[in-house]
ZAVEX-681949 format. One line per 8 residues: number of its first residue (from 1); for each residue x, y, z of N, C-alpha, C. Coordinates in Angstrom, 2 decimals. Each point is the difference from the previous one (the first is absolute). Layout:
<sites>
NUM = X/Y/Z/X/Y/Z/X/Y/Z  ...
</sites>
This chain:
<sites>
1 = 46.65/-17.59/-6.64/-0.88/0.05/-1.13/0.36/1.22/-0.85  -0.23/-0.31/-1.49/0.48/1.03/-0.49/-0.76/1.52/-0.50  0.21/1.09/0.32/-0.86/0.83/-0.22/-1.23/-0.30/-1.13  0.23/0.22/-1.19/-1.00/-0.72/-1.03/-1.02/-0.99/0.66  0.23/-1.33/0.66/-0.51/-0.79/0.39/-1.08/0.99/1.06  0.58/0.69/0.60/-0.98/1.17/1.24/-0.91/0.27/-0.28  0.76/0.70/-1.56/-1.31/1.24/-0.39/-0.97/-0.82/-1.06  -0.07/-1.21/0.02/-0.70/-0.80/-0.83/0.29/0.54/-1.27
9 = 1.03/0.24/-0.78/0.47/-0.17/-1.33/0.30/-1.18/-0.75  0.21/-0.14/-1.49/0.53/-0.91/-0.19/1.64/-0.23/0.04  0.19/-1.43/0.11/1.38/-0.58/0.51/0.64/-0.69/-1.23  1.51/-0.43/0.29/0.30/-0.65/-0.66/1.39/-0.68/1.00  1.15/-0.72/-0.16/0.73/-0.65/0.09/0.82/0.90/1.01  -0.26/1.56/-0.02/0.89/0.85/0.48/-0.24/-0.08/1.80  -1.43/-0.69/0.29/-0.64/0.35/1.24/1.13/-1.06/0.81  0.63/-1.51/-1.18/0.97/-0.31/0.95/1.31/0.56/0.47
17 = 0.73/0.85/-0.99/0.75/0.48/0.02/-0.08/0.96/0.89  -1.26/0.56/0.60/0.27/0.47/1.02/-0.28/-0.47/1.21  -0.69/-1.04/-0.17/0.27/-1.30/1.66/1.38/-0.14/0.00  0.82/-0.17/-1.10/1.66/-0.29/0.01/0.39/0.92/0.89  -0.19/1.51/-0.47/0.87/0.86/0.74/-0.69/0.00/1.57  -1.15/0.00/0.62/-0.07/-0.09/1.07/0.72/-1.15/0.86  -0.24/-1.22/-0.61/0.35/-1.35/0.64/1.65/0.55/0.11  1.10/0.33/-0.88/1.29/0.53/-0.12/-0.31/0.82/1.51
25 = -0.83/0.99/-0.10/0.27/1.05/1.47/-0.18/-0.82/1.34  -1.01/-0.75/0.19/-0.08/-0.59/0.72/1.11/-1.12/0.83  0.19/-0.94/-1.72/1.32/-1.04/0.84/1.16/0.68/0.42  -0.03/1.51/-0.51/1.24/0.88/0.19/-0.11/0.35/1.34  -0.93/0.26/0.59/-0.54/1.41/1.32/-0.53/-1.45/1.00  -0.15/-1.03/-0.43/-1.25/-0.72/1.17/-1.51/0.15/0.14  -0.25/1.29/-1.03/-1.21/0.37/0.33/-0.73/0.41/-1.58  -1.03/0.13/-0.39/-0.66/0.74/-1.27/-0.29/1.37/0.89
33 = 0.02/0.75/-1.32/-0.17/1.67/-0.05/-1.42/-0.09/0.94  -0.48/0.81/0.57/-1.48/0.25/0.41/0.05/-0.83/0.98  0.77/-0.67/0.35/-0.64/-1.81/1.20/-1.00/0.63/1.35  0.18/1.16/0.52/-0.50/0.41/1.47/-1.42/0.96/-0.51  0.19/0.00/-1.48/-1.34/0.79/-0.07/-1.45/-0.88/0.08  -1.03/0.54/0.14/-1.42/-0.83/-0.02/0.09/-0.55/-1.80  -0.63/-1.25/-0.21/-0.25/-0.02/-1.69/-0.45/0.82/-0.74  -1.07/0.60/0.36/-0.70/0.81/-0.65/1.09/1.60/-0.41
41 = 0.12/0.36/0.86/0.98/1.11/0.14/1.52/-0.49/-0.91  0.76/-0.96/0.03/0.87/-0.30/-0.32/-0.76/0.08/-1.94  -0.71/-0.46/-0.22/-0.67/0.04/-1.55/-0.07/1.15/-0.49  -0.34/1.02/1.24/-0.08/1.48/-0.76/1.21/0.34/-0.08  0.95/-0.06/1.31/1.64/0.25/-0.40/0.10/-0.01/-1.17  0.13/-1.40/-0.48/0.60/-0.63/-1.06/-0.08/0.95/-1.13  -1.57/0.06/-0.28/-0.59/1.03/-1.17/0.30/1.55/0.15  0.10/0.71/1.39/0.87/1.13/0.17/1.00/0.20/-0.41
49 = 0.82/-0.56/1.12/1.51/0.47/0.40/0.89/-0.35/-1.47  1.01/0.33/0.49/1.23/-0.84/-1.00/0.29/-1.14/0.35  0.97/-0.24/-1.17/0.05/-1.36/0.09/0.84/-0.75/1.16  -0.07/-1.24/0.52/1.00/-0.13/1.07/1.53/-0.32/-0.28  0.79/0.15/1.41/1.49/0.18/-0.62/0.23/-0.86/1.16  1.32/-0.06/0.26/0.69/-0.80/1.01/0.58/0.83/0.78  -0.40/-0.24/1.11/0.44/1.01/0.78/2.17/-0.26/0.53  0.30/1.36/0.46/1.19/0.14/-0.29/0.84/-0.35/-1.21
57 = -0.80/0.14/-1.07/0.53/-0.62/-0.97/1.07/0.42/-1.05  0.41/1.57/0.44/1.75/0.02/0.13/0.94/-0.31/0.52  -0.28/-0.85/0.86/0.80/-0.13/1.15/0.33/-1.60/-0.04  -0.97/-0.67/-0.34/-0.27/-1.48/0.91/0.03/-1.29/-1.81  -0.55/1.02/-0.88/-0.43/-0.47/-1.03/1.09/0.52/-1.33  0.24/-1.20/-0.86/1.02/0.45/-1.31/-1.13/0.75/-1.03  0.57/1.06/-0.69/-0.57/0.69/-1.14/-0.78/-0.55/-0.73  0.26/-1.28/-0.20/-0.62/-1.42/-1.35/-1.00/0.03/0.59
65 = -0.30/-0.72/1.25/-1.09/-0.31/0.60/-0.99/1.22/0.48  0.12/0.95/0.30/-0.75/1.02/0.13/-0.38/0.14/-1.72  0.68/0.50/-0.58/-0.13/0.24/-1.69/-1.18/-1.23/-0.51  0.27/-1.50/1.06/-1.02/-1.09/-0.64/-1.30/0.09/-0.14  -0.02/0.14/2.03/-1.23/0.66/0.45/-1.04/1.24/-0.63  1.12/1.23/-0.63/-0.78/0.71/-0.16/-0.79/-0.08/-1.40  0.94/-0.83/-0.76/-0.64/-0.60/-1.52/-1.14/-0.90/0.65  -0.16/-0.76/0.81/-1.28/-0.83/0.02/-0.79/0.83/0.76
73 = -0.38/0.65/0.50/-0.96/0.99/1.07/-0.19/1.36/-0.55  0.22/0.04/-1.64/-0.64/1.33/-0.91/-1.93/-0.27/0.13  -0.51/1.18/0.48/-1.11/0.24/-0.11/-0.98/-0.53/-0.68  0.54/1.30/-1.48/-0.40/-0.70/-1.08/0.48/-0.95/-0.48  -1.09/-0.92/-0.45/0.27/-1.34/-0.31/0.93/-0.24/-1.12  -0.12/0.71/-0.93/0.50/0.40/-1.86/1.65/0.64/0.75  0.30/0.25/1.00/0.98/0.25/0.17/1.12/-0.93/0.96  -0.57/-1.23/0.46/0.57/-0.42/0.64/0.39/-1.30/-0.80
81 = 1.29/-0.78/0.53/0.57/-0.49/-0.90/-0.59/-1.27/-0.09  0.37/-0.90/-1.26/-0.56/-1.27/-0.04/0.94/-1.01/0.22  -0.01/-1.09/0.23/0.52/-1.49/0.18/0.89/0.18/-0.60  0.66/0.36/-1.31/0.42/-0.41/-0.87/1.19/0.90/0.55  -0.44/1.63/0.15/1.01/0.95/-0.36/0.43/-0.39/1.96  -0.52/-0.40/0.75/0.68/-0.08/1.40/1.01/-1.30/-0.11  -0.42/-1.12/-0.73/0.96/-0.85/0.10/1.49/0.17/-0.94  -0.13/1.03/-0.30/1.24/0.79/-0.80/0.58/1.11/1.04
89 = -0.36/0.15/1.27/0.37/1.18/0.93/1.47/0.17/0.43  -0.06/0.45/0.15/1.95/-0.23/0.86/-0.27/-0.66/1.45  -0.97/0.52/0.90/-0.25/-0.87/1.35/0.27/-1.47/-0.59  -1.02/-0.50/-1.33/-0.28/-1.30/-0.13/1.31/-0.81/-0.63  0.32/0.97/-0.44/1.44/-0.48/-0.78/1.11/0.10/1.21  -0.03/0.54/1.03/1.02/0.04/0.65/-0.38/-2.03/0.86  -0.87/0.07/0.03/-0.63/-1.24/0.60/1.32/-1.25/0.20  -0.29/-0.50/1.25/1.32/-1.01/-0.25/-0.62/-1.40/-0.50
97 = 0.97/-1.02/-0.39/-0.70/-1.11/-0.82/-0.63/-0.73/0.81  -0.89/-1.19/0.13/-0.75/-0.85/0.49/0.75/-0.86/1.29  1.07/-0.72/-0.77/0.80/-0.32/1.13/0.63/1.21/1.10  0.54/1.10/-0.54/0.08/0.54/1.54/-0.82/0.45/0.49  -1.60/-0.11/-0.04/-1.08/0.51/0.74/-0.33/-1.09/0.74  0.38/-1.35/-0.45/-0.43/-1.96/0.59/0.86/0.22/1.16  1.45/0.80/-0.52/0.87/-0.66/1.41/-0.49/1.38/1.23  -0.13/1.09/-0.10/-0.03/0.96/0.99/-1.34/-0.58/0.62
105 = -1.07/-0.33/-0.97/-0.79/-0.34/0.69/0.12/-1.49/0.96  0.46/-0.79/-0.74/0.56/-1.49/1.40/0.56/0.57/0.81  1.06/1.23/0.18/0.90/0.31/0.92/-1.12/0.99/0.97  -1.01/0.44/-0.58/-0.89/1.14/1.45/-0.86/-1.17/0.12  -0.34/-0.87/-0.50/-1.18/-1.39/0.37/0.92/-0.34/1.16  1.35/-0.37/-0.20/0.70/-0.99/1.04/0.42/0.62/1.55  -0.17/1.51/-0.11/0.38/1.03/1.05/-1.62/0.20/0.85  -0.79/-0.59/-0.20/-1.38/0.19/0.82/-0.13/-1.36/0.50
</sites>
């Protein structure tokens, strides 16, 4: 959830953009930021701490994608990026086309 949404502010389009960047950490890690904390506690995190990152994420993770993450998981809302300017990103642009995402994916479907 996105901070704003916490502190009962008003929202706009940005609150998805930052479900984007969590859902990104998650399918990345296996897990969302906070997962072992209580709910309640994990809400105040949120509104505390900084923002979340990927862990080892010099190591394990390309520059683009950390750089993606950290454009969708800006605080402030007025600062974090919109739809428009992420689907112009270099992560997104590095993106491979449709068909080679159909075949890798038949080829890990056919290996289980």
């Amino acid at each position: 959830m996105a901070p704003e949404l916490i502190r009962g502010q008003e929202y706009d389009s940005k609150v998805d953009i930052w479900s984007l960047g969590i859902t990104a950490i998650e399918m990345a890690e296996g897990e969302p930021p906070l997962l072992n904390e209580p709910p309640l506690r994990a809400l105040l995190l949120i509104t505390t701490n900084k923002s979340p990152t990927l862990n080892n994420k010099r190591v394990k993770w390309s520059q683009e994608f950390n750089h993606f993450i950290g454009q969708c998981l800006q605080i402030p809302p007025e600062k974090r990026a919109s739809a428009d300017q992420l689907l112009l990103h270099p992560f997104i642009q590095k993106a491979c086309e449709q068909y080679e995402f159909a075949k890798f994916a038949e080829a890990a479907l056919k290996k289980k």
